[in-house]
SEDREN-870248 format. One line per 5 residues: their letters; for each residue x, y, z of N, C-alpha, C, CB. Coordinates in steps of 0.1 Angstrom, whole numbers. Glycine has a CB too. Layout:
<pts>
a = X/Y/Z/X/Y/Z/X/Y/Z/X/Y/Z | ...
</pts>
This chain:
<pts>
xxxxx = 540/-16/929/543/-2/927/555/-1/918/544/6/940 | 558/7/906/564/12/902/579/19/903/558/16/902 | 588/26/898/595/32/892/593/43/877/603/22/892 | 582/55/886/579/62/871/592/66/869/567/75/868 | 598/72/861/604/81/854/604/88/841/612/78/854
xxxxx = 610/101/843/604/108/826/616/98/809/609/135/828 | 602/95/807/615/90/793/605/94/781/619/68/792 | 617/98/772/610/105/762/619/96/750/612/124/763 | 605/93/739/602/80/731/603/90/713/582/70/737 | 613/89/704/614/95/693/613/83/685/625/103/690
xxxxx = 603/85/671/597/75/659/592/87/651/583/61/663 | 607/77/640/602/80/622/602/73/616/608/88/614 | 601/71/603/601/61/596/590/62/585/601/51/604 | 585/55/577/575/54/566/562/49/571/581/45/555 | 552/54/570/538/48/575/532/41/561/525/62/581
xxxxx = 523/32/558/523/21/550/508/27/547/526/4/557 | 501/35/555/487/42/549/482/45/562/476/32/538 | 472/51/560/466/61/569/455/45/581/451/77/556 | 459/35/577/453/25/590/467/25/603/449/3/583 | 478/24/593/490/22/602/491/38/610/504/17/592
xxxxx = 486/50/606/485/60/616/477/59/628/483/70/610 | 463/55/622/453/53/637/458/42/645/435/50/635 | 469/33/641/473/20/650/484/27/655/476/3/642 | 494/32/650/503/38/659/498/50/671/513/44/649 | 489/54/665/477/67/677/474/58/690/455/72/668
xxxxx = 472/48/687/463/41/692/476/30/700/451/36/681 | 485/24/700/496/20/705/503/30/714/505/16/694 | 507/46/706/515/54/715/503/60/730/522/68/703 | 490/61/726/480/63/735/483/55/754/466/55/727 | 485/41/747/488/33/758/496/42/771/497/21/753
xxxxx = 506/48/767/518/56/775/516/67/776/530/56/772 | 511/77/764/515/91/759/501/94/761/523/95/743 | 495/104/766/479/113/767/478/122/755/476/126/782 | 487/128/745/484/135/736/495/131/722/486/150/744 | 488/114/722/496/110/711/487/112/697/500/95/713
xxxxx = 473/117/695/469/118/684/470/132/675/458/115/686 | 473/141/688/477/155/680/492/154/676/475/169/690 | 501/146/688/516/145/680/519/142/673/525/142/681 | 515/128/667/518/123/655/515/130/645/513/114/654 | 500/134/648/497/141/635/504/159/630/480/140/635
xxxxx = 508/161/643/517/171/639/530/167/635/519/179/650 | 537/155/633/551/152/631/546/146/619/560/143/643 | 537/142/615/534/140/600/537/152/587/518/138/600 | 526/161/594/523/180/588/536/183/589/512/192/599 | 543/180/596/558/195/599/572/184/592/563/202/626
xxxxx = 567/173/587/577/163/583/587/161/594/584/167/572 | 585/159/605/596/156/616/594/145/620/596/164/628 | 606/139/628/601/130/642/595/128/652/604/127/648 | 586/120/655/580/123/663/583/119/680/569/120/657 | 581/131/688/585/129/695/578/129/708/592/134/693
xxxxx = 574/118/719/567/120/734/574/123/744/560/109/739 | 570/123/748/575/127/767/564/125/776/580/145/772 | 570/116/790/566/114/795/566/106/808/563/115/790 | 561/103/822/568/90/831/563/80/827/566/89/846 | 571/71/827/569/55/821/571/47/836/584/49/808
xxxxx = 566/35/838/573/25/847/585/21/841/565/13/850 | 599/27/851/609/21/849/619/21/835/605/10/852 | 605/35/829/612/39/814/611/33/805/624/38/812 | 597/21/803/597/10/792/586/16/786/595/-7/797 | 585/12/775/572/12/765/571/4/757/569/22/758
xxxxx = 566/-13/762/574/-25/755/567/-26/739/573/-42/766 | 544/-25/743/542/-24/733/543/-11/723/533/-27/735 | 546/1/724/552/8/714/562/5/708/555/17/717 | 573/-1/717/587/-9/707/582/-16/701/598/-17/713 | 572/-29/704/573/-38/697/567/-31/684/568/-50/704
xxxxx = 552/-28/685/545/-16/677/554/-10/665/540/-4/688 | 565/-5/669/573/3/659/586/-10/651/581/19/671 | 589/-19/658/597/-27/652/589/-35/642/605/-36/662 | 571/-41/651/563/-41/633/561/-37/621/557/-40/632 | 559/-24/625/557/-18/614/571/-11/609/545/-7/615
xxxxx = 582/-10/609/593/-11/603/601/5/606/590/-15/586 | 593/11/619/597/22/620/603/23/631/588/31/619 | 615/33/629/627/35/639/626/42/651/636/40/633 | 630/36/661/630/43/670/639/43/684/620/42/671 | 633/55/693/649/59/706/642/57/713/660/73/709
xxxxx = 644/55/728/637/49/739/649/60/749/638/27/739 | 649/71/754/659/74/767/649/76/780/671/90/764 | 654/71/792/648/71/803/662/77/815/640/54/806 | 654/83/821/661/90/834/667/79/844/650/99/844 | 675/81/855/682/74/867/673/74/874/694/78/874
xxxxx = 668/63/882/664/63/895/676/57/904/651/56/897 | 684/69/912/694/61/918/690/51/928/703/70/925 | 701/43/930/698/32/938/689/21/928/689/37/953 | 686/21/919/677/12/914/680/6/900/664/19/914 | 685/15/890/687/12/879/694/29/872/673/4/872
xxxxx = 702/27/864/706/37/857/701/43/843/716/34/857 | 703/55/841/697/63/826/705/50/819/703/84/822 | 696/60/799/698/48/791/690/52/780/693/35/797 | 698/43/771/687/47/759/684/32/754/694/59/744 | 674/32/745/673/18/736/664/23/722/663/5/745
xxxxx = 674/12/712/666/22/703/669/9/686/676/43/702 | 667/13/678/659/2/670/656/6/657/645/-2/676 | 664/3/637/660/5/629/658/-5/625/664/11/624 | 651/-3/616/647/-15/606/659/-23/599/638/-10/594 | 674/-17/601/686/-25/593/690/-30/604/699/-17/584
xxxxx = 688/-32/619/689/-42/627/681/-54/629/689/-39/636 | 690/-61/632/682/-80/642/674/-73/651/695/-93/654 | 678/-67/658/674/-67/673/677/-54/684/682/-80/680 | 671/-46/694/671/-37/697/687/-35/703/661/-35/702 | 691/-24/703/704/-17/714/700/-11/723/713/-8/709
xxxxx = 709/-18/734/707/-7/749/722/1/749/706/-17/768 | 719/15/751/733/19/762/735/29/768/745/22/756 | 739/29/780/740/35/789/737/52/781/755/31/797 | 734/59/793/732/76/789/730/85/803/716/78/778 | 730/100/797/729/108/810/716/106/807/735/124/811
xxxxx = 710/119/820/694/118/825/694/130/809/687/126/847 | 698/134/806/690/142/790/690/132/780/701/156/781 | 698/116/782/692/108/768/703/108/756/677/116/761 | 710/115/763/727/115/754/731/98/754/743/126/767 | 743/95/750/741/83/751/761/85/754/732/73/737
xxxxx = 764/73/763/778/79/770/785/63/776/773/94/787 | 797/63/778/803/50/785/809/57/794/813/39/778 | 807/45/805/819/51/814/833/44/810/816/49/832 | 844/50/818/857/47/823/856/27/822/858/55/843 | 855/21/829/850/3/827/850/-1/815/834/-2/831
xxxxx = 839/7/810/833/-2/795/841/3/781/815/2/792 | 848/18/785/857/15/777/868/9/775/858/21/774 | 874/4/785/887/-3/791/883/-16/787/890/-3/807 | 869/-19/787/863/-33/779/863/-35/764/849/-33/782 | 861/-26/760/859/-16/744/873/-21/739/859/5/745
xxxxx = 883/-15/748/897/-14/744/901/-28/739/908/-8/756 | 901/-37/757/904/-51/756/900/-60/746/900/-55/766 | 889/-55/742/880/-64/728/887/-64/718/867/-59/722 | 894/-50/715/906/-46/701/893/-36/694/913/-66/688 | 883/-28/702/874/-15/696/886/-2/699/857/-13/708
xxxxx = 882/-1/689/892/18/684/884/29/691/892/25/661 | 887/39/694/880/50/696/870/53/685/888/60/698 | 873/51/672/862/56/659/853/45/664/867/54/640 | 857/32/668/843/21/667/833/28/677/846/2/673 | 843/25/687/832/36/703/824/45/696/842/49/716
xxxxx = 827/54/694/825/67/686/812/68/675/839/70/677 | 813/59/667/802/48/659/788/47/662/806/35/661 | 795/35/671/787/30/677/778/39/686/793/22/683 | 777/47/695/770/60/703/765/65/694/778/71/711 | 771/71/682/763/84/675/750/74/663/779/96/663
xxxxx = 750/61/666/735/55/665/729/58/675/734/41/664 | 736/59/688/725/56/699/718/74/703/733/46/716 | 721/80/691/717/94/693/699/100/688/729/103/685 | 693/103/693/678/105/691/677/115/674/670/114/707 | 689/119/675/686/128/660/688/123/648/695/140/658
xxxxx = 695/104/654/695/94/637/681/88/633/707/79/639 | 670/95/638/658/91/639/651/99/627/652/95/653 | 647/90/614/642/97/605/626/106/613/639/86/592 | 623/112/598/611/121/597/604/112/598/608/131/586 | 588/112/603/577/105/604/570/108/590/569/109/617
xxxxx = 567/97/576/564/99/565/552/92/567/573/97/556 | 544/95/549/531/89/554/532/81/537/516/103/560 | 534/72/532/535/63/524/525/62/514/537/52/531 | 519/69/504/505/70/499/500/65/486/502/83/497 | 514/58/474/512/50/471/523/47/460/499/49/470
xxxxx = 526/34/458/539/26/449/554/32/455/537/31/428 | 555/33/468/567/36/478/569/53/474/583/25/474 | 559/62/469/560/75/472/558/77/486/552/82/465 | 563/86/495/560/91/503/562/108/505/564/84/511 | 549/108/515/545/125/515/543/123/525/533/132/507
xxxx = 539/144/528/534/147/544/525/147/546/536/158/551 | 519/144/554/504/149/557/499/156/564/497/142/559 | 491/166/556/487/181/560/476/179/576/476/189/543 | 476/185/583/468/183/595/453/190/592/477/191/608
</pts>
């Protein structure tokens, strides 16, 4: 048994043609029940796209992986289950190695406590680095969901 909680999963980025849309439909499906009308609404309205929903424990490992394939960025925030594990975000562009975790409230903000900045400090991190560093881990540095249609033009696509 589980640990559902509600975590809500934001991806944008450049789609490579209309196969890499029915594979991302079809990846975000796994977790999300109404991933073929969102996407294709965050195509049409040029936004990010965004789910909601309870996850085990807040993960959606094949959507991450899914979205770090195909080169599109994305925020991962999940709620507290006290006693068990704490809120959080994780999240992932294409100009990284490798995904980031960090701590957050239950809205997906992304936040340190008291400790880790005293850790921050001890390292020789400035308040601007802190500062930095978080406002990556924010769901609104999440491009628009584009649709790639041909010689690196990209457009919206009308629903």
């Amino acid at each position: 048994m589980g640990e559902y909680v509600m975590t809500i999963v934001t991806i944008g980025g450049a789609m490579p043609g209309p196969g890499a849309v029915t594979a991302l439909v079809a990846a975000a499906s796994v977790y999300f029940a109404e991933a073929d009308t969102l996407v294709r609404d965050a195509l049409a309205n040029g936004t990010s796209l965004t789910f909601e929903d309870a996850q085990d424990y807040g993960l959606t490992p094949g959507l991450d992986a899914f979205c770090r394939n195909h080169g599109l960025s994305y925020h991962r925030a999940w709620i507290a289950r006290p006693g068990v594990f704490d809120a959080g975000v994780k999240f992932w562009q294409p100009s990284m190695v490798s995904p980031v975790e960090e701590s957050a409230d239950d809205g997906g903000e992304p936040m340190i406590t008291l400790a880790a900045l005293r850790n921050c400090h001890e390292a020789g991190e400035t308040l601007s680095d802190v500062l930095v560093r978080l406002e990556k881990a924010e769901a609104s540095t999440v491009p628009p969901l584009t649709l790639v249609v041909a010689a690196g033009a990209a457009r919206q696509v009308t629903a």
